[in-house]
NUZALO-244267 format. One line per field, with one value per residue (C-alpha): residue number from 0; residue in one letter; x, y, z. Coordinates in Angstrom, 1 decimal, padded with zeros to 4 digits. Layout:
residues N
pos: NUM_...
code: A_...
px: X_...
py: Y_...
pz: Z_...
end
This chain:
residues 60
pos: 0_1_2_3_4_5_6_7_8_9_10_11_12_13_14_15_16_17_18_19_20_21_22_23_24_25_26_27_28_29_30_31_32_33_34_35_36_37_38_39_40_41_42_43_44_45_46_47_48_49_50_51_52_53_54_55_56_57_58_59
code: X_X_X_X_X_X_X_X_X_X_X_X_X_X_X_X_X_X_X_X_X_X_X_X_X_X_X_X_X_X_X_X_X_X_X_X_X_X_X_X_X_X_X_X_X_X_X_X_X_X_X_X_X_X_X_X_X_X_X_X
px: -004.4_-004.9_-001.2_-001.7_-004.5_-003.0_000.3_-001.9_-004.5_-003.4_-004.7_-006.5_-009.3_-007.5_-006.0_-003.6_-004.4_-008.3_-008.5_-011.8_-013.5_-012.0_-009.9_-006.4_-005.3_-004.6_-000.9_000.2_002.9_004.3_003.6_005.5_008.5_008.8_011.7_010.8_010.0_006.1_003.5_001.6_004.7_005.7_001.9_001.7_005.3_004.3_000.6_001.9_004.4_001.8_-000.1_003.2_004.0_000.6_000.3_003.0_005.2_007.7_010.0_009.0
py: 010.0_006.8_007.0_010.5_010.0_006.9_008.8_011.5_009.8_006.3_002.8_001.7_-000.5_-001.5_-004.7_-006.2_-009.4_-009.8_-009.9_-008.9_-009.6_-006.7_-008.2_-007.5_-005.3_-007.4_-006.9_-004.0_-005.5_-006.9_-003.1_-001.7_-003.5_-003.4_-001.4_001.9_005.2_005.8_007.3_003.8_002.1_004.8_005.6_001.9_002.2_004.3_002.9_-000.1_001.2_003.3_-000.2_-001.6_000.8_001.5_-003.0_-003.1_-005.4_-003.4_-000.5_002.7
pz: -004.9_-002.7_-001.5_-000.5_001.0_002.8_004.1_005.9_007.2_008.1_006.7_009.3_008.1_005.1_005.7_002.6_003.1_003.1_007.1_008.3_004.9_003.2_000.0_-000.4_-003.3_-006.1_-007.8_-005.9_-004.0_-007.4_-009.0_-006.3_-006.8_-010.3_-011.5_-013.4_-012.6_-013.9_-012.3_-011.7_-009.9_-007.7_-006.2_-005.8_-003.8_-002.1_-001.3_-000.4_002.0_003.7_004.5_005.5_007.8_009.6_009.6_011.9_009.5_008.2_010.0_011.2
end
């Protein structure tokens, strides 16, 4: 759900990192890359590469 939501509407306000006091998302970037195809690795996937995108730091 938090992907989802994330891929339509944009992650602005969410900072992974804990800039502006708002904490980063403990252990997603290390669910994200696990291997495996279950339901919790790819939302975190693609969660974190929702932030990724809209942060500017990876490609788009």
């Amino acid at each position: 759900m938090a992907a989802e939501c994330a891929e339509r509407c944009g992650t602005e306000g969410i900072e992974h990192g804990g800039a502006e006091g708002i904490e980063p998302i403990a252990g997603l970037a290390a669910t994200a890359g696990r291997k495996g195809s279950s339901q919790t690795v790819r939302q975190a996937a693609r969660l974190h590469a929702a932030i990724v995108r809209d942060s500017g730091q990876g490609p788009q």
